[in-house]
Structures are given as C-alpha cells and as structure tokens.
Backbone as ProteinMPNN parsed JSONL, in Angstrom:
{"seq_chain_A": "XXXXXXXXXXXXXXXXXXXXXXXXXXXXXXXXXXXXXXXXXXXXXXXXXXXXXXXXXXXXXXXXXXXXXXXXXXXXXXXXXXXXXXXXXXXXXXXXXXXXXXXXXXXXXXXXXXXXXXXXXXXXXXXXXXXXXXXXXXXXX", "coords_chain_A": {"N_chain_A": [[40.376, -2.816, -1.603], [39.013, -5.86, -1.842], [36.693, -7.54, -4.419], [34.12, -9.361, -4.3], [32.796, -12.17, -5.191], [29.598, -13.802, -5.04], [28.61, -17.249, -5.28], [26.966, -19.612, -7.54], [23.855, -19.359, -8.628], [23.161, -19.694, -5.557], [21.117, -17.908, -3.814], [21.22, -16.897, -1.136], [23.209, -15.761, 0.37], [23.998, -13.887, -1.312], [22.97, -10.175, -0.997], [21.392, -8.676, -2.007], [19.459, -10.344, -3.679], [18.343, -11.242, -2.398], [16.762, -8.825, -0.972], [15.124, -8.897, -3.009], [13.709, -11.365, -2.782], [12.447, -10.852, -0.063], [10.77, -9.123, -0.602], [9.228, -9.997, -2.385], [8.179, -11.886, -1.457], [6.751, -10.31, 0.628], [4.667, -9.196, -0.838], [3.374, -10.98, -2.279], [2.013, -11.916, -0.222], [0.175, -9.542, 0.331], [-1.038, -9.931, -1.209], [-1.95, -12.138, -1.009], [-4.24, -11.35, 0.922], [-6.382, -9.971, 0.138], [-9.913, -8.945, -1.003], [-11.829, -11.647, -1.969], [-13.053, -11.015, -4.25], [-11.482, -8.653, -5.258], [-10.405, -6.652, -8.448], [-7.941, -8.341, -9.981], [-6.744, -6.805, -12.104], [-5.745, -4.592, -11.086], [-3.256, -4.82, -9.781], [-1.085, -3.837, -9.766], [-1.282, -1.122, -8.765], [-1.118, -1.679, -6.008], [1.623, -1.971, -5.259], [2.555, 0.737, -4.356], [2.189, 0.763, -1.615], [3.005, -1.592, -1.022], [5.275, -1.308, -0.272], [5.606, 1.003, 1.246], [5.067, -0.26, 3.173], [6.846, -2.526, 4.006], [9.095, -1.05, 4.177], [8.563, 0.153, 6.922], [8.423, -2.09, 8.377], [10.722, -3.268, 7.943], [14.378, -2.738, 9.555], [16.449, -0.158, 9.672], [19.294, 0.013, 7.935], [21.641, 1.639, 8.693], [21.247, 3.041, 11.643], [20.166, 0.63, 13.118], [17.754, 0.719, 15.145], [15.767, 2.556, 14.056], [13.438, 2.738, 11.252], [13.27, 1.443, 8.226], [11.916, 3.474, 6.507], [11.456, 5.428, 8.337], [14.132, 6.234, 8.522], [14.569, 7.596, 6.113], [12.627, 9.448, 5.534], [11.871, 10.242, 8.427], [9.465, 9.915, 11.02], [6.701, 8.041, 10.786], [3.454, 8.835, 10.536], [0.674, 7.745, 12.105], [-1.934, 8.137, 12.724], [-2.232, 11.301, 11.1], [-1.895, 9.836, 8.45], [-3.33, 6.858, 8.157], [-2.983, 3.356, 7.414], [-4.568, 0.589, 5.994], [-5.185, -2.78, 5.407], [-4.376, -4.253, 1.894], [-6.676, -4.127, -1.029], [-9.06, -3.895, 0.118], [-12.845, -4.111, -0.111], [-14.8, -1.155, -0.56], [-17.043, 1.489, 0.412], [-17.235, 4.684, -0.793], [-18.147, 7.554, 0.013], [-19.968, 10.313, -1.554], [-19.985, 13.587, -1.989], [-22.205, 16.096, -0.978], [-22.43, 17.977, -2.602], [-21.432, 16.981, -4.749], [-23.418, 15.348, -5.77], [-27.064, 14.459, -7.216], [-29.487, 15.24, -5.687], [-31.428, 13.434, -4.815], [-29.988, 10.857, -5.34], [-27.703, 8.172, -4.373], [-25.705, 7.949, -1.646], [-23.075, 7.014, -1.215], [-20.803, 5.03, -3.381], [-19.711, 2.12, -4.734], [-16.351, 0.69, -4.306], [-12.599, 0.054, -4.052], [-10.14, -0.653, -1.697], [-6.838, 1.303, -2.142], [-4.334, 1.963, -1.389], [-2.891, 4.267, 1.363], [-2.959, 7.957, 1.022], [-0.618, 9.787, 0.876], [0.021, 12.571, 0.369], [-2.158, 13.839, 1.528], [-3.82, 14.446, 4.417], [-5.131, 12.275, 6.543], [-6.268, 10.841, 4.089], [-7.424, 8.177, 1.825], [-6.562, 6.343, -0.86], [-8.328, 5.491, -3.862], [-9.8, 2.695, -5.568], [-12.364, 3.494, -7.795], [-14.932, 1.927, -9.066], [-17.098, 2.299, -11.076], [-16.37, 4.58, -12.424], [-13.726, 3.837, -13.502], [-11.407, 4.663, -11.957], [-8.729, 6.436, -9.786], [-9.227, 7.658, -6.911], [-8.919, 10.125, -4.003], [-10.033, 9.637, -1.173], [-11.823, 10.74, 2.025], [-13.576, 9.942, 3.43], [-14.74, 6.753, 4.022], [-16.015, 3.599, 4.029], [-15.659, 0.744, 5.586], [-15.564, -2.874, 4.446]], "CA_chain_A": [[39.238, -3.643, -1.259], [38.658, -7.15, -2.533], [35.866, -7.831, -4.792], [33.613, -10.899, -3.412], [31.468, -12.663, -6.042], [28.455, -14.904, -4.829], [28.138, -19.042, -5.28], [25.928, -18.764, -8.504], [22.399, -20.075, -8.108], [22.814, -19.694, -3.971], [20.824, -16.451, -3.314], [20.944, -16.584, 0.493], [24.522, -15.035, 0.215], [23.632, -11.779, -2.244], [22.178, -9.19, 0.169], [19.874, -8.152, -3.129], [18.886, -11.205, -4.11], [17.595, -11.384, -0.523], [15.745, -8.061, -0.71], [14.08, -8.976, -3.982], [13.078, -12.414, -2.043], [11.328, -10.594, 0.927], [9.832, -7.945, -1.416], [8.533, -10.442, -3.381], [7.203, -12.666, -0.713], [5.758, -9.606, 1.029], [3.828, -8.443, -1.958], [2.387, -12.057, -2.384], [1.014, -12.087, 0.95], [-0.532, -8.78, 0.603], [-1.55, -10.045, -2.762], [-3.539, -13.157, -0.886], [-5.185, -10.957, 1.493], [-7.237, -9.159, -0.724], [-11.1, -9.447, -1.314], [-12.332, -12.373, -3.394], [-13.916, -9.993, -5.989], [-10.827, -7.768, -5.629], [-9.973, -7.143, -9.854], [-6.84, -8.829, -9.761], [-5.458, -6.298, -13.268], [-4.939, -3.752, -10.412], [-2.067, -5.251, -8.432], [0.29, -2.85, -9.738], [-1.142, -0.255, -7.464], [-1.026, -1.904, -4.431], [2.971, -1.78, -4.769], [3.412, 1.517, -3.805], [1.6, 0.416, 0.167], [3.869, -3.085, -0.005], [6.728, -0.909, -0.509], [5.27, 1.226, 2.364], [4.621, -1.278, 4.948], [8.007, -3.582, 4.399], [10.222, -0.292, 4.775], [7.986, -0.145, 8.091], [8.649, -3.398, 9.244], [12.416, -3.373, 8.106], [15.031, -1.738, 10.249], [17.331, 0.612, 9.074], [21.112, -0.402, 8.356], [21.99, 2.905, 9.401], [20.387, 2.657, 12.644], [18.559, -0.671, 13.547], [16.772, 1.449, 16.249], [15.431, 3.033, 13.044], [12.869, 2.077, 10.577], [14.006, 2.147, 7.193], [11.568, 4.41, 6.412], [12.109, 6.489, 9.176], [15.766, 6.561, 8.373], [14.646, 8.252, 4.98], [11.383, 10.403, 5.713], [10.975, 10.514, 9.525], [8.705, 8.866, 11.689], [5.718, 7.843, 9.831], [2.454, 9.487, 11.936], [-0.537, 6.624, 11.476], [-3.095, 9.06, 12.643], [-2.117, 11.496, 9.808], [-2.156, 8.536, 7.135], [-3.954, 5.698, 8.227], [-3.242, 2.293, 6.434], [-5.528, -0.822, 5.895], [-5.101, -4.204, 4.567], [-4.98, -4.048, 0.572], [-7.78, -4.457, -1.604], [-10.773, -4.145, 0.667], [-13.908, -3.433, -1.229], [-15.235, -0.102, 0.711], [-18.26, 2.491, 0.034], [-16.632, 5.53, -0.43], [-18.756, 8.672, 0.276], [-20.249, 11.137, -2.089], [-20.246, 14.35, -0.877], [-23.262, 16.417, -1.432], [-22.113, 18.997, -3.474], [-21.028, 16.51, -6.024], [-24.341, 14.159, -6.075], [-28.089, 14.707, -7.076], [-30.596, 15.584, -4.023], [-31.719, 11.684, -4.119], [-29.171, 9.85, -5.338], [-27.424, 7.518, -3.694], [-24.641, 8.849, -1.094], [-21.932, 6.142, -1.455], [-20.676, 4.163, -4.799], [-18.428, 1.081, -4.241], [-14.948, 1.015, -4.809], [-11.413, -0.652, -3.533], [-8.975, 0.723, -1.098], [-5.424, 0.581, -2.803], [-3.488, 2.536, -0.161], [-2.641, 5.596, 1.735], [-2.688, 9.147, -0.085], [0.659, 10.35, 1.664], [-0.099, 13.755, 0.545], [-3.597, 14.5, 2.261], [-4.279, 14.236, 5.838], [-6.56, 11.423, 6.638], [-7.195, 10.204, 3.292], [-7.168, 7.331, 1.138], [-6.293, 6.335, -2.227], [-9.744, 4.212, -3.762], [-10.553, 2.495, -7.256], [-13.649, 3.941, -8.042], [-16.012, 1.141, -10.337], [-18.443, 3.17, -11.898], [-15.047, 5.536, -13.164], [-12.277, 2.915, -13.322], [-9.97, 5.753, -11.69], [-8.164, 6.207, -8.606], [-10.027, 9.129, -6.358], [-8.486, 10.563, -3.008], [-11.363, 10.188, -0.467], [-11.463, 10.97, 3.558], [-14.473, 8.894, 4.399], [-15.092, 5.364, 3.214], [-17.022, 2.814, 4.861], [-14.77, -0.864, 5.385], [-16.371, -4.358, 4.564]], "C_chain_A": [[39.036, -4.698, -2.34], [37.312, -7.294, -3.604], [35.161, -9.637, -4.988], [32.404, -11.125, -4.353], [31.08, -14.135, -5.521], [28.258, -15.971, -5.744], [27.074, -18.469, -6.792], [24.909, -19.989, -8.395], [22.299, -20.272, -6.46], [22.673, -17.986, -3.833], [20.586, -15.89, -2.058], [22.243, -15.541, 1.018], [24.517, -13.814, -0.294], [22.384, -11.416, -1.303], [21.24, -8.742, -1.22], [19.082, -9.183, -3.616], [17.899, -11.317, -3.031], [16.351, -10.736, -0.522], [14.693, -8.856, -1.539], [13.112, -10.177, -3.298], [11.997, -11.892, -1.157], [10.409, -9.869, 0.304], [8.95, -9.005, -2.111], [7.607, -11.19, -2.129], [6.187, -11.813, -0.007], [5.028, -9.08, 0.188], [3.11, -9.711, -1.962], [1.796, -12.166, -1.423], [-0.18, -10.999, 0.791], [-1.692, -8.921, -0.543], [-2.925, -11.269, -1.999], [-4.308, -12.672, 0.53], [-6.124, -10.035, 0.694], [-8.015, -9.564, -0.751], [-11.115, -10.192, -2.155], [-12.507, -11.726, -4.548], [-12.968, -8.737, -6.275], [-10.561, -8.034, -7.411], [-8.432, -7.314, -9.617], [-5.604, -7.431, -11.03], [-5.486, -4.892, -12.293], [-4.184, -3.602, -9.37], [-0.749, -4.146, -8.706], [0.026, -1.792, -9.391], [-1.193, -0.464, -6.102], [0.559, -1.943, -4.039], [3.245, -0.824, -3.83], [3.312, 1.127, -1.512], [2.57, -0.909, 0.441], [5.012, -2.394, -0.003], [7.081, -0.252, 1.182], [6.165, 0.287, 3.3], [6.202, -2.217, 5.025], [8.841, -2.496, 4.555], [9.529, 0.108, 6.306], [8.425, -1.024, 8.884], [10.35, -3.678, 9.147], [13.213, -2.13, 8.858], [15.968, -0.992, 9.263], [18.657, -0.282, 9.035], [21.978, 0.275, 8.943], [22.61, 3.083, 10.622], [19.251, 1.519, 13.019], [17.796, -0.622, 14.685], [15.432, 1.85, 14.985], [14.405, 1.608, 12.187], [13.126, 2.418, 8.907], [13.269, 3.437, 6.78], [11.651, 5.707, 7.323], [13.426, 7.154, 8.7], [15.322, 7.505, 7.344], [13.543, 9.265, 5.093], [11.089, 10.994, 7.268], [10.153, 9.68, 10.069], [7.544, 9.035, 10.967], [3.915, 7.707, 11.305], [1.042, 8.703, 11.173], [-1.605, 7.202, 11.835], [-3.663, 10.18, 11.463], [-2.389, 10.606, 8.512], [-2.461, 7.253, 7.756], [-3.777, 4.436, 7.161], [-3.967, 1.405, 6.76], [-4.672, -1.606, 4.864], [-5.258, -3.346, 3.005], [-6.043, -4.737, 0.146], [-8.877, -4.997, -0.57], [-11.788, -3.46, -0.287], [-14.094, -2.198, 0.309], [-16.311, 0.759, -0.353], [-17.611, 3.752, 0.278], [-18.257, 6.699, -0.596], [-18.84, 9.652, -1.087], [-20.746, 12.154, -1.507], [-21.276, 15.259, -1.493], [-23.724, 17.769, -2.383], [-21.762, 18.187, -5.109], [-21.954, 15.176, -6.507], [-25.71, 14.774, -6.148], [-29.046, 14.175, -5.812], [-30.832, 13.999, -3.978], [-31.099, 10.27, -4.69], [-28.178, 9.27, -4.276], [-26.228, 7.948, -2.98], [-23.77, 8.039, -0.726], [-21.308, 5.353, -2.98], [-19.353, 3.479, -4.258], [-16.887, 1.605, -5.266], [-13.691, -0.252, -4.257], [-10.327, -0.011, -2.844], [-7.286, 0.19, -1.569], [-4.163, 1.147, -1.728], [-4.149, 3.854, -0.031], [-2.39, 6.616, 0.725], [-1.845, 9.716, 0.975], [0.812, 11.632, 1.771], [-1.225, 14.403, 1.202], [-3.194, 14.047, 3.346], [-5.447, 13.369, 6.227], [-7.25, 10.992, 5.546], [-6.933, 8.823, 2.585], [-6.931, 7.169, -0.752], [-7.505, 4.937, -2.498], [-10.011, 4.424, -5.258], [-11.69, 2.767, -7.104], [-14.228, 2.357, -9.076], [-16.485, 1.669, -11.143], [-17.08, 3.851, -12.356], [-14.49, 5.122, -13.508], [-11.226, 3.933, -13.161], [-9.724, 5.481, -10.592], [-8.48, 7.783, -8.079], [-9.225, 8.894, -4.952], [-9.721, 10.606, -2.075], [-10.969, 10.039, 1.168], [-12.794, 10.894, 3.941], [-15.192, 8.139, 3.573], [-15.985, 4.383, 4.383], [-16.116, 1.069, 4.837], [-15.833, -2.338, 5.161], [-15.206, -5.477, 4.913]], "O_chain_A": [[38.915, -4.429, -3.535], [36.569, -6.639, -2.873], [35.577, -10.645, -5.561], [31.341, -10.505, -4.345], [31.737, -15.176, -5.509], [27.804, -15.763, -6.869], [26.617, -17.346, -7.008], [25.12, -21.178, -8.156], [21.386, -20.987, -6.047], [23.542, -17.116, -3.771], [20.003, -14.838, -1.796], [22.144, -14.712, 1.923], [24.986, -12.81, 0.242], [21.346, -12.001, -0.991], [20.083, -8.469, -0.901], [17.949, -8.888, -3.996], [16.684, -11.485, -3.128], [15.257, -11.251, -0.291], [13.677, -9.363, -1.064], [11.894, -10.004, -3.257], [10.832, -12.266, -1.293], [9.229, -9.959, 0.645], [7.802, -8.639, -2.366], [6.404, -10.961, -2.003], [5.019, -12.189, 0.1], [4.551, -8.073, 0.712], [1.958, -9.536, -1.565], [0.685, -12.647, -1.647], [-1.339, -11.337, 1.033], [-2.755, -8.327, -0.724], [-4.134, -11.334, -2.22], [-4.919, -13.509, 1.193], [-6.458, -9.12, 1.447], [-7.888, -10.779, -0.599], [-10.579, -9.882, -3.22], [-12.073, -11.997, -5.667], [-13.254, -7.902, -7.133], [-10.498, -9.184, -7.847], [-7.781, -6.417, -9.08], [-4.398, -7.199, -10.942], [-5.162, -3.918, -12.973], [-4.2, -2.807, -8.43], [0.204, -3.821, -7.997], [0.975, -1.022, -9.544], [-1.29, 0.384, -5.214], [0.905, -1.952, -2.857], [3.872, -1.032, -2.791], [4.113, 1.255, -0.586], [2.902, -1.305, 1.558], [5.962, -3.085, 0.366], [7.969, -0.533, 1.986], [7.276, 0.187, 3.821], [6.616, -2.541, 6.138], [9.731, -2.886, 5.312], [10.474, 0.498, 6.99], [8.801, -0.778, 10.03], [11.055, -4.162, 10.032], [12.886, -0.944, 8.831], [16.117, -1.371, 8.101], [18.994, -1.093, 9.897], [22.922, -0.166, 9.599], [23.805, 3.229, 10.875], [18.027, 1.539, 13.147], [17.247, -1.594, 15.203], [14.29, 1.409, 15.116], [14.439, 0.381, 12.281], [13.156, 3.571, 8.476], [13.94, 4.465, 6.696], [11.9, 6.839, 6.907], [13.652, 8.355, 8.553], [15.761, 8.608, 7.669], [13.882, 10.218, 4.392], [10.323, 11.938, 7.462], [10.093, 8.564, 9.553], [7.315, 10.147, 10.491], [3.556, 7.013, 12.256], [0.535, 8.968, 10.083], [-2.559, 6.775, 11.185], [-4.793, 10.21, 10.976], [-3.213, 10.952, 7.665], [-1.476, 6.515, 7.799], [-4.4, 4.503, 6.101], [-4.135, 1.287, 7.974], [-3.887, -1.303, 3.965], [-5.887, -2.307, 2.807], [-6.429, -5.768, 0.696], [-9.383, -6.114, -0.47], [-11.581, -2.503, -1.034], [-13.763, -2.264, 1.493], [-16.345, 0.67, -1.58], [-17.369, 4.04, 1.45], [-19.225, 6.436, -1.309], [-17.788, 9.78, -1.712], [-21.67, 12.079, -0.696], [-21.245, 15.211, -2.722], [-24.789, 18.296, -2.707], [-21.831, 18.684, -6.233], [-21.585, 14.274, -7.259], [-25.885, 15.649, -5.3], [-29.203, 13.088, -5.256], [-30.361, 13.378, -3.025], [-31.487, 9.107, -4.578], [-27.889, 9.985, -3.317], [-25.453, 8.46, -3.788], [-23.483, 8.281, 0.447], [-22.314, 5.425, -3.686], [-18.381, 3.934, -3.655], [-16.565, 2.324, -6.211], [-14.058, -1.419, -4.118], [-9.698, 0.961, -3.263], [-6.74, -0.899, -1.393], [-3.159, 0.48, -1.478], [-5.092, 4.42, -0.585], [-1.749, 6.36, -0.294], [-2.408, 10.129, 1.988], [1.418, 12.151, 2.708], [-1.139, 15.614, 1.403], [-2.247, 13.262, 3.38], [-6.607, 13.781, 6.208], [-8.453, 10.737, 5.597], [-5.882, 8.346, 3.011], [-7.219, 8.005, -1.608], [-7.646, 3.903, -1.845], [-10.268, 5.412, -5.947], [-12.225, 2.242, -6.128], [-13.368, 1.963, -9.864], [-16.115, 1.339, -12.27], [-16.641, 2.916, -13.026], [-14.091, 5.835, -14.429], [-10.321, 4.108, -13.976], [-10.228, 4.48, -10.082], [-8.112, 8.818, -8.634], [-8.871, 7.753, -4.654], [-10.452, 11.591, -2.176], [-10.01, 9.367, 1.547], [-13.228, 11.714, 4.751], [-15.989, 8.483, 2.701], [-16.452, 4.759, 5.459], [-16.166, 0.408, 3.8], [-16.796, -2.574, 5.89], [-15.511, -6.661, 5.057]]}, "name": "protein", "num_of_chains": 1, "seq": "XXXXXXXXXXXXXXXXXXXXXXXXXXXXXXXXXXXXXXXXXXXXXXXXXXXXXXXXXXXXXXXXXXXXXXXXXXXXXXXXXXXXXXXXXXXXXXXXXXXXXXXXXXXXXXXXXXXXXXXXXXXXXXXXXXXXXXXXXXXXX"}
C-alpha cells in the first residue's frame, strides 16, 4: 500500500483536517446559541454535549444507516436522556429535604448537558456553588 500525502495548506483533502473543521464549526454554533449572560469561562463543559450531538448527526463509516454514535454505544434513547440547547439559564429545583421550611424552592443555574448516567437528568452550573450538580427537574427560560 502506497502512502498518499496531502497538498499542504489544502485541508479539504485530509479526512482529519475535515473532522477538526466540522467539530470546530459545530462547537461555535453551539457556542453562539447560548444565553447572553451565559459565563462564557465555562465553554469547556459544553464539549462533552457538542461531541454528543455531532456523533448524532454524523453517520457512521461503518454503516451510513448508522449513527456514529450508535455505531459505538447503541441507539441513543432521548426519553431516557433528554438534551437541550447549551447554556440555557434554568431554575433548578431544591428538593425539600435539602432546603429550609421557607426558603426559596429553586436557585438559578445553567444547563451544560445531559448526565448520561442518570435517567432523566441533567448536568447544571449551580451560581450560588460554582459546581456542576445532577438535577431531574429544572425549569427552562
């Protein structure tokens, strides 16, 4: 087998140069849908959801019946894990075991993705914490 080296500075020809192209362009999109008041110094958790969603939308090489992700995990069950747009602000829920009798029963936050390991939940910057909490009922704005 031959070894075939790519035009240099033409990246339409390298099949990686390619990916990195769509990866990149699909991360900037997801990057300018985000809330105004999203904090911009936590874009490096919204990767793992653009990584998500473009092996979603890309087919397999495999199988181009296939979704790449499919090809590698299975069919991906959107009732089980629900995704949203990145960086929506949202009111995530305090549940009443973990809040005083008349305090307030939401505290804002940001939804950064899917939690792949729960059932129905989300992955959400907390404010008031600056952490990343697992919650399974938020409120969307």
């Amino acid at each position: 087998r031959r070894l075939s080296i790519s035009t240099p500075h033409v990246h339409r020809r390298n099949a990686a140069e390619r990916a990195i192209r769509t990866y990149k362009n699909h991360f900037i999109a997801g990057l300018c849908s985000v809330d105004k008041d999203f904090p911009l110094h936590l874009w490096d958790r919204l990767l793992p959801q653009a990584e998500l969603t473009l092996n979603l939308l890309r087919g397999s090489r495999l199988n181009p019946k296939l979704s790449s992700w499919s090809q590698l995990n299975g069919t991906y069950d959107f009732n089980c894990t629900p995704i949203a747009p990145p960086g929506i602000r949202v009111l995530v829920h305090n549940k009443p075991t973990k809040r005083d009798s008349w305090a307030a029963h939401a505290i804002d936050g940001w939804y950064i993705g899917p939690a792949l390991e729960s059932y129905r939940c989300y992955k959400i910057w907390i404010n008031e914490t600056q952490t990343t909490r697992t919650c399974d009922t938020v409120h969307w704005f």
